[in-house]
N, C-alpha and C positions, 0 to 999 in steps of 0.2 A: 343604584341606577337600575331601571326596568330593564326589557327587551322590547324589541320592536314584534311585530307582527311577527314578519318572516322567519325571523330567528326564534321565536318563541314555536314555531311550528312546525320548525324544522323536522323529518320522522327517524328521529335517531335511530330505531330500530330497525327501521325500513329504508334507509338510504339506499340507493343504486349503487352498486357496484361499477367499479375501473373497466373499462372493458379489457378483457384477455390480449394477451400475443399481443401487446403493443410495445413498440421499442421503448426504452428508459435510459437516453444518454443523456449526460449533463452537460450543460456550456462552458462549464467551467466557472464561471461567475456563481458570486454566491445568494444571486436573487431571481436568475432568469432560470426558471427550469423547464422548458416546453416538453410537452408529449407529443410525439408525432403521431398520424394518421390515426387520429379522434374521431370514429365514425359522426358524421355530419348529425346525424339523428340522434343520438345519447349524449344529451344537454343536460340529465340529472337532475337532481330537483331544482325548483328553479328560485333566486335570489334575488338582490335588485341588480339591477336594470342598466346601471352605469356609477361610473365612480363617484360624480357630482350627490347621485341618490345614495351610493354609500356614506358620502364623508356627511349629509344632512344626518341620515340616521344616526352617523355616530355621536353626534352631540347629545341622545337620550338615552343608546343601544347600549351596553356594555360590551355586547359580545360583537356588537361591527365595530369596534372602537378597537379589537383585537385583530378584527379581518383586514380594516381601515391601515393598522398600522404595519400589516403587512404588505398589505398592495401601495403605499406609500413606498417602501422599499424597491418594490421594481420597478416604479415610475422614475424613482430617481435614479436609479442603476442603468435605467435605460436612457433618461438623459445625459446622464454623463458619459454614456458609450455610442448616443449618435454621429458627435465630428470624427470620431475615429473609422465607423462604419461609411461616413460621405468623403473619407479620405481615402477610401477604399485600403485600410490597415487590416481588414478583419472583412466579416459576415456581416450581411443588414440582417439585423436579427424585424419583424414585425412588429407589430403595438396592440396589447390587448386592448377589447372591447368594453370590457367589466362588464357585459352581460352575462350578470353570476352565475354559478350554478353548483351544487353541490354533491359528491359523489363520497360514499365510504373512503379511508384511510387504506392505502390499498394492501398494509401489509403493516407490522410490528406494533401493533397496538389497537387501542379504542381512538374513536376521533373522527375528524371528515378531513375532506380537501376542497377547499373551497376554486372553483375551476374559473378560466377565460378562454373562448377563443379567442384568435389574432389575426389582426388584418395587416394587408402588407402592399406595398407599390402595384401596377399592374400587374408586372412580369411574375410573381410574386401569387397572386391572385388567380394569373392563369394556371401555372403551375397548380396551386390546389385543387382549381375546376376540375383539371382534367387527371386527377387523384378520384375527385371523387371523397373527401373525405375532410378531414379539419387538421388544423394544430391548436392542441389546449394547453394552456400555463397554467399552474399552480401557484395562484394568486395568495392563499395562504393555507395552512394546514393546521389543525386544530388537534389536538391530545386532551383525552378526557382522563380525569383521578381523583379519587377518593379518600378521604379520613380514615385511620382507624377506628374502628367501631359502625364504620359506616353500615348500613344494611345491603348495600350495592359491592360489599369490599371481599364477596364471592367469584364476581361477575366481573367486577374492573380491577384489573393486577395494579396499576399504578397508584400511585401514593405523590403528593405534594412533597417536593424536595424542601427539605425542612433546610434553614440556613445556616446552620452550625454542622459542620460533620463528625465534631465531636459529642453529639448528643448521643441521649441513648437509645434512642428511637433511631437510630440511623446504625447505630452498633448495634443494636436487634434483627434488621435487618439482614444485613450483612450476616449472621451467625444464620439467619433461616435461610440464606442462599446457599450456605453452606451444606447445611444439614440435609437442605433438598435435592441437592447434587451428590450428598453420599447415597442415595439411594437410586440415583441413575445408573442404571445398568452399564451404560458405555464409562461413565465417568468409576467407582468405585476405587477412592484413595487411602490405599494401604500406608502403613509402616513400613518405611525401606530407609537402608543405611545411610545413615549421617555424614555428614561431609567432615574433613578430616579438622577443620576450626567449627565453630559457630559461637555465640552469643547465647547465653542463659539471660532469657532477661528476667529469670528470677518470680518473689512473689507478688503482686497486687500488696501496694504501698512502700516497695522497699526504692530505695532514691540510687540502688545501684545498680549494676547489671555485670558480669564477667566472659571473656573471653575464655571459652572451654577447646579442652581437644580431647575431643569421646577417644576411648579405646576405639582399637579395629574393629570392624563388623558390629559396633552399637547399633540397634536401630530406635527407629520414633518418627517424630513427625515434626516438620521444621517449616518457617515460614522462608522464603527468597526473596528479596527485594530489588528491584528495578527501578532505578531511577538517573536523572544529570548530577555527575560531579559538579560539573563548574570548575572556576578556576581562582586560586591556586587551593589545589586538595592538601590541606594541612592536619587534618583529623587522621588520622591511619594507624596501622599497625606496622610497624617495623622491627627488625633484631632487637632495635636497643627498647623498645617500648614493648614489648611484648611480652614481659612476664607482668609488667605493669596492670597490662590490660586483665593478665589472668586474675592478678589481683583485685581487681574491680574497677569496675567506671563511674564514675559519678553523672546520672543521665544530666541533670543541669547543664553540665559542661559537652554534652555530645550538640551537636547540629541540630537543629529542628526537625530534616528528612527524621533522622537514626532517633531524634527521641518521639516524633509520631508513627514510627514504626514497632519500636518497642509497648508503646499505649498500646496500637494495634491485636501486638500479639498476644498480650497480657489478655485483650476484652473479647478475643476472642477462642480464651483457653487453650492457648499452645504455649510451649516453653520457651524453642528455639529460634532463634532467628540468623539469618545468614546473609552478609554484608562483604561485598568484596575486600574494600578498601579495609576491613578490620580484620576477616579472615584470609586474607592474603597478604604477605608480607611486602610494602611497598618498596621496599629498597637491596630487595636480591632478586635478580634478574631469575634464576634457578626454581626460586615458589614460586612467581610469578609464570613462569612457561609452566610448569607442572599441574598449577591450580587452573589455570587459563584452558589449558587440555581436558579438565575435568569438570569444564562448562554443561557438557549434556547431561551431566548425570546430577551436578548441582541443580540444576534448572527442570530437569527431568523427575526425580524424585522431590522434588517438594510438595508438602503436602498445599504448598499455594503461594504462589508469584504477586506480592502487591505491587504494581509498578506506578510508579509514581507521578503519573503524567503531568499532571499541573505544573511541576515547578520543576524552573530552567536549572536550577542549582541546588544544594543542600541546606540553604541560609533559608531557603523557604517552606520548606515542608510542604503536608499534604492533606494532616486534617486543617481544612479553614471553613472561613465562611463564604459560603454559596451565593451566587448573584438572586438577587426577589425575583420570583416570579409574577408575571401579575395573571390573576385567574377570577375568572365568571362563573358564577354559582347558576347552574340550569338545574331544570328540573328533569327528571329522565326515570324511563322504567323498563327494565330488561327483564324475560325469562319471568315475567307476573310481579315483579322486587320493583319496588317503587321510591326515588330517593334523588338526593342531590349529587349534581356531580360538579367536577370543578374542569372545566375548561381553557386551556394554555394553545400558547402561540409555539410549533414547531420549526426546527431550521428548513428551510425549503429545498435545498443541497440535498441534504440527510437523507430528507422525504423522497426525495428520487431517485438518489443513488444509496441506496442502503450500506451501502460498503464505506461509506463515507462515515456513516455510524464507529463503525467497528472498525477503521484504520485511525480514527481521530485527528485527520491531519495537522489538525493548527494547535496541537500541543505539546511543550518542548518536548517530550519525551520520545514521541513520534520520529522526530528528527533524528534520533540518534540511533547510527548503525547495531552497537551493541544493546541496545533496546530491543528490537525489533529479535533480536537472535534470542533474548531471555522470552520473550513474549514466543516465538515458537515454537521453542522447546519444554515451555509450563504446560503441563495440564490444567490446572484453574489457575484463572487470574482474575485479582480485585484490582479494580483499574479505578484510579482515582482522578478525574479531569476537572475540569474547570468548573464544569456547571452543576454533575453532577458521577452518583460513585455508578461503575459498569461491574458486572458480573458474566465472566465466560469461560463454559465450559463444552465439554465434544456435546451435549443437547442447543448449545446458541449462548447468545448474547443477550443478557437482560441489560435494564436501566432502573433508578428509582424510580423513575415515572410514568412507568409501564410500557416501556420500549422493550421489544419481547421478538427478536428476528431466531430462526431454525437454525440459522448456520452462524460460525465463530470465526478469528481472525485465522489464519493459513496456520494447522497446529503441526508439526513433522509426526506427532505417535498418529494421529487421526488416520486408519487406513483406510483405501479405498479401491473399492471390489473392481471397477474401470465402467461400470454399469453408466455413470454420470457423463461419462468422455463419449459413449456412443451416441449417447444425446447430442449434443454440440460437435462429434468430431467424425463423419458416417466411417473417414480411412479407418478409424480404432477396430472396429469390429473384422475387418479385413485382415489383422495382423493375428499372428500365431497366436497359441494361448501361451507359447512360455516367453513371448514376446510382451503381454498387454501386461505384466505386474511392472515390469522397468518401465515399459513406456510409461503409463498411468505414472508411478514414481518420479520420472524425470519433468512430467508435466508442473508438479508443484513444485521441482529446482527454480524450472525456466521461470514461473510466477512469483516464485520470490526472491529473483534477481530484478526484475523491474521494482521491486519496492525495496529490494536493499541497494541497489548499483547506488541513489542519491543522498541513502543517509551520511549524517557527516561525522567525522572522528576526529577526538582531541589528536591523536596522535595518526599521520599518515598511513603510517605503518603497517596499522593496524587491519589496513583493508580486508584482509584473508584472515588473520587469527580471529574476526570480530565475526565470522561467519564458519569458524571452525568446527565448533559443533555441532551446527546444522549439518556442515556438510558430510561429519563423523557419520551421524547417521545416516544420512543417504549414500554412503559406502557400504554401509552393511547391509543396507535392505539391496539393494540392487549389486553388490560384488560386482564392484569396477573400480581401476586407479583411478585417482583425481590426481589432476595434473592444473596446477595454478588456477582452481574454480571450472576446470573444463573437464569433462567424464572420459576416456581414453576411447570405451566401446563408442562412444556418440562423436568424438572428437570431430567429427569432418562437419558434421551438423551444426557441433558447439561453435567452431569456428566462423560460423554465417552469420553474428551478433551486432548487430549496425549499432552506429552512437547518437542514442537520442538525449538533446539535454548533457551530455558527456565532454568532457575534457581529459587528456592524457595528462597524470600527476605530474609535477616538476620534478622529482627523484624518484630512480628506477624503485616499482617493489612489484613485478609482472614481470614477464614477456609482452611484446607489444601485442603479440595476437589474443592474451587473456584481457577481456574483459578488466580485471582487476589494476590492469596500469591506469584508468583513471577514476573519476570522480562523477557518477551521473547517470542515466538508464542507458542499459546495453540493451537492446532491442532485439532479444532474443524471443527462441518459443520452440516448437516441434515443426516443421515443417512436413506437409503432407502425405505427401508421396513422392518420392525421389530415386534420382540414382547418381551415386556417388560418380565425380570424373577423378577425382584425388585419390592415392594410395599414399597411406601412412608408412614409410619406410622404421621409422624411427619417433619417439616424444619421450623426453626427460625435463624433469627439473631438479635443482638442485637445491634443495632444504637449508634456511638458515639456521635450524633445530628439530629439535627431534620430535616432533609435533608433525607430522605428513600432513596436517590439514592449515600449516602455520604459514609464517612467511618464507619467499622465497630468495634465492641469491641470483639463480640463473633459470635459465631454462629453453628448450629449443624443439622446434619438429622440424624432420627431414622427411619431405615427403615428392611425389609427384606427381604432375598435374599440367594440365594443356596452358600454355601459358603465348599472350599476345601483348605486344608495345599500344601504352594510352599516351594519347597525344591528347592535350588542354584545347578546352573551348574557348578563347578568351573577349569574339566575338561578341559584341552587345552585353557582354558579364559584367556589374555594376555593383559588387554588395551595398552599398551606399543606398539604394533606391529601393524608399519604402516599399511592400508590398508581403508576399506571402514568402516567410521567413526561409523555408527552405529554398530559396534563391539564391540564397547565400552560396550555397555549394555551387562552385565552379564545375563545369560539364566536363566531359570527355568523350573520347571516341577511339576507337582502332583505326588502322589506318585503311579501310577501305567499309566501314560498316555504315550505320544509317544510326547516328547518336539520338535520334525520338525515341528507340524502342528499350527504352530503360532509364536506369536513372545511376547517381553515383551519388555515394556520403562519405567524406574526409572526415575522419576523427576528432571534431570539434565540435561545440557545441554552439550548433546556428541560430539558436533562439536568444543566445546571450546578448546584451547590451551590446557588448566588445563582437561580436559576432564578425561582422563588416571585415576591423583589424586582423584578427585572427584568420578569416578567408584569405583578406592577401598578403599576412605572413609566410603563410601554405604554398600559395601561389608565388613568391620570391623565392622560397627555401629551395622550389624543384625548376628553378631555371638555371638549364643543362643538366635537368639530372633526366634518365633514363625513370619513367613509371609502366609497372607493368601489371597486368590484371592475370589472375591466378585462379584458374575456374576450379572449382573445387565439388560444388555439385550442380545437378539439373534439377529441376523443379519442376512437377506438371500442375495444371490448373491452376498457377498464379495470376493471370492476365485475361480476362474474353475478351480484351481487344489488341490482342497481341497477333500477330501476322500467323505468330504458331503456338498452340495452348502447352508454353514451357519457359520455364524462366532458369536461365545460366546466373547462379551467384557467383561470387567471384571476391579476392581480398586484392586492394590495390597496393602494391608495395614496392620498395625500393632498395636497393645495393644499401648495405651497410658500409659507409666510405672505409676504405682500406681493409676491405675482409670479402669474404667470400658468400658472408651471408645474408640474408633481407631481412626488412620488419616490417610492419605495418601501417600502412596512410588511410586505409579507409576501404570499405564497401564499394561492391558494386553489382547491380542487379541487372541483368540486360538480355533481349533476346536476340535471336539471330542475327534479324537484320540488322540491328547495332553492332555485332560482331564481324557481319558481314560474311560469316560461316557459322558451320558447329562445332563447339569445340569436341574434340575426342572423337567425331568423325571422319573433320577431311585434314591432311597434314600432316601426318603422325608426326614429323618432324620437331612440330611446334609442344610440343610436352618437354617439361625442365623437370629435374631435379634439383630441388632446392631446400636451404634449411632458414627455417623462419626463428627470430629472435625476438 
């Protein structure tokens, strides 16, 4: 099939640039990607004209047949998200115009983005007039790649994702990413000691593999593997199987994951490979804490992390076959090189939120808590997904197909000088210098607690030992106790974590005021500039082992703090009634303050289906009980439209029946006038000493 005019004359070389400084948040939806505040005047070059003149072209174009079948996606994404937008459930999102237009790929590769503005209601309309400016969608985005042998194959990184990931062109690959990355100054992967199991998987043809135990202090260089059990894990190493194992495996009989992982390592000339479930003994509790403890240094020293994202279980493995792409053959000429290239339909999501790339959301592996912790603590990782294999290292994040971003997923070794924070953070530069290494440090804690609080765990339990090594490390760089996921030096800070998405687990394994008793994002981060009203008298917890970073049995802080009685709003409170989900939470108030000037979050999770029931669970559970708000710090410049630029955080909590101590219900953020005072100003009386459970 030909090209039409337009597309044929599109000026690859010279396309217009994205304009600068403009915001890039997602809908969340995985087809509506708008750019806000699209200077009115930078339309790009320009395409046809309306969608009706796209879908005609597509019946001769090849390459609108690709644009076609992406704007087809946000037409329907948008139909079927109208009744909920005139039910007033959500945002009226606009309607583009398909008056095309085409601007460069704004970042990780070769390609364009094929653009819309968007029209919308009056109110909608006026609002932009008096902006001054546009909203543009990303109607589709296009990725250019190349052949091997191509003469373009200088100029364009990407390469056609071949459909076998067993091929050898794709195992070729993979070894030059390799190879390329030992020569990156940041990256440089030595030989470091062997973990105290691993897997020989021997030589290229032999049909077996053994379970080895190097002497002490052996070194070399060993693969890690990341991937879902699944259920029920019947393949393992245990007491009575383990000399077995020494004896040999027969790969036929291992799992599809453990026997595409050994092919792996074998094609890509390494020896060792290292597998929890076979180097760790599954039925003594003893190797199990001991090996589970020596997570940073298995994961840390590998000479390379494959993790296995594609597949929910071990029955599926990871080399397969790749879904077809379909691609248009243009003709294109870079830097004076004159040649074919091959043109692909990109995810629109991806295209906007680049982090979307590199977190992988929508595959199993993604989900899972201990993933996410092998995935931090690797220096390289071969990341094998659904569509296609990733490659990341401290220089970024590649793809086969020429996806090519500077930066990689959250690594714990990756240091950072605090130079980036004064960018985005003006307090940073304000703090001491022997303050900005911990701070900067604690920043990437609080960041990968929003991405670990909702992974999920076969086992409960596991919440804190699945995040053990992580946190091993950031005990050492910053020398502070850790106290059930909370920092001792930060504690009063760490304690201001609201629950987003969050539920409290049904069996204790926290303190209610860590984060860790439940399941979901704690809504934490660093807070700006403050000054603490809480003094920490006292914080312990008590270890179910000997792992400091493991689970826990008990745990408490005694501390004190200005503390006032919350009385329920119940006035006009309806969880039942559709609208903006956080309504769900039930209001509050002191008993002489002004309840507008803040807000309150009970420890549930108000976006859930169950939401509604779960509100007025809460709401029954504390009729006649005593709720009381626990100001812990003050806040400045939370609010410009606060009566006074300071926001009082605050933990809502309650008597523990028959004891002397409280726990946790929930957040609260409020200023004065909700207070109806300040706290730790007027009153003195009103300060408790209390111990939190």
């Amino acid at each position: 099939m030909s090209l039409c005019d337009l597309c044929r004359n599109i000026p690859w070389e010279n396309l217009p640039e994205v304009p600068e400084h403009l915001p890039m948040n997602s809908t969340g939806h995985k087809y509506i990607q708008p750019v806000m505040h699209w200077p009115a005047k930078d339309r790009g070059h320009p395409h046809h004209q309306s969608l009706d003149a796209l879908r005609n072209s597509a019946r001769s174009c090849a390459l609108c047949q690709l644009i076609v079948s992406s704007a087809e996606n946000v037409e329907q994404q948008l139909i079927e998200l109208k009744p909920k937008w005139e039910a007033k459930e959500m945002m009226e999102y606009g309607w583009p115009t398909y008056k095309l237009f085409i601007v460069k790929r704004r970042e990780g590769g070769d390609g364009c983005w094929v653009m819309s503005f968007v029209d919308g209601d009056e109110e909608w309309t006026k609002r932009r007039k008096e902006r001054g400016d546009e909203e543009a969608w990303i109607i589709a985005a296009l990725g250019l790649c190349v052949r091997d042998g191509n003469p373009l194959q200088e100029v364009i990184q990407g390469r056609p994702v071949e459909n076998d990931a067993r091929s050898q062109v794709v195992f070729g690959r993979c070894r030059r990413w390799l190879q390329d990355c030992s020569n990156h100054p940041t990256c440089n992967p030595a030989e470091t000691l062997l973990p105290s199991r691993v897997i020989d998987v021997g030589e290229f043809g032999s049909p077996r593999v053994h379970l080895w135990e190097p002497p002490e202090d052996t070194v070399g260089q060993y693969v890690s593997l990341s991937y879902c059990w699944g259920s029920p894990m019947s393949f393992t190493t245990t007491r009575a199987t383990m000399e077995s194992r020494k004896a040999g495996i027969e790969i036929a009989d291992m799992p599809p994951t453990y026997q595409d992982v050994v092919r792996l390592t074998r094609e890509l000339g390494l020896r060792y490979v290292w597998v929890d479930s076979l180097c760790i003994l599954q039925d003594e509790h003893a190797d199990w804490e001991r090996e589970s403890a020596r997570m940073l240094s298995i994961y840390s020293n590998a000479y390379l992390t494959v993790a296995a994202h594609r597949a929910k279980d071990i029955s599926e493995g990871f080399l397969h076959s790749r879904p077809k792409r379909s691609h248009v053959e243009l003709g294109y000429t870079r830097s004076g090189i004159h040649g074919k290239v091959l043109a692909f339909n990109l995810p629109l999501r991806e295209e906007l939120i680049k982090t979307d790339y590199v977190n992988l959301p929508n595959e199993p592996l993604s989900e899972r808590a201990w993933g996410l912790q092998e995935r931090v603590l690797s220096h390289r990782v071969m990341i094998y997904g659904s569509d296609q294999i990733f490659f990341e290292c401290n220089e970024g994040f590649r793809g086969e197909d020429g996806l090519n971003l500077d930066f990689r997923h959250a690594c714990a070794h990756k240091s950072l000088d605090g130079t980036d924070l004064e960018e985005v953070k003006p307090w940073y530069k304000d703090l001491s210098p022997n303050k900005r290494p911990k701070r900067d440090t604690l920043r990437g804690w609080y960041d990968l607690l929003w991405e670990y609080g909702p992974k999920k765990l076969t086992r409960a339990s596991d919440k804190l030992p699945a995040i053990s090594g992580i946190a091993s490390l950031y005990a050492e760089k910053i020398e502070e106790e850790y106290l059930a996921g909370l920092w001792r030096d930060q504690l009063i800070e760490g304690l201001t974590w609201q629950s987003l998405r969050w539920r409290r687990a049904s069996e204790y394994r926290a303190p209610s005021w860590s984060w860790a008793s439940g399941d979901g994002i704690p809504g934490s981060g660093q807070i700006a500039d403050y000054t603490e009203l809480a003094e920490i008298l006292d914080a312990k917890v008590v270890l179910k082992d000997t792992n400091p970073f493991g689970e826990v049995a008990d745990g408490w802080i005694k501390l004190r703090a200005p503390c006032e009685q919350l009385y329920l709003i119940m006035d006009d409170w309806d969880p039942e009634v559709k609208g903006y989900k956080y309504n769900k939470n039930v209001k509050v108030r002191t008993g002489n303050g002004n309840p507008k000037g803040g807000f309150s979050r009970f420890d549930f999770d108000f976006t859930a289906e169950d939401a509604p029931q779960e509100a007025k669970k809460i709401v029954k559970s504390l009729e006649g009980v005593e709720i009381y708000a626990l100001f812990i710090l003050k806040s400045h410049g939370w609010n410009s439209n606060a009566s006074e630029d300071a926001g009082y955080h605050a933990l809502i909590v309650k008597r523990v029946e028959g004891t002397e101590n409280y726990q946790r219900l929930g957040f609260l953020l409020a200023d004065k006038d909700m207070i109806g005072k300040e706290p730790g100003k007027e009153d003195m009386g009103s300060f408790r000493t209390i111990t939190l459970v």
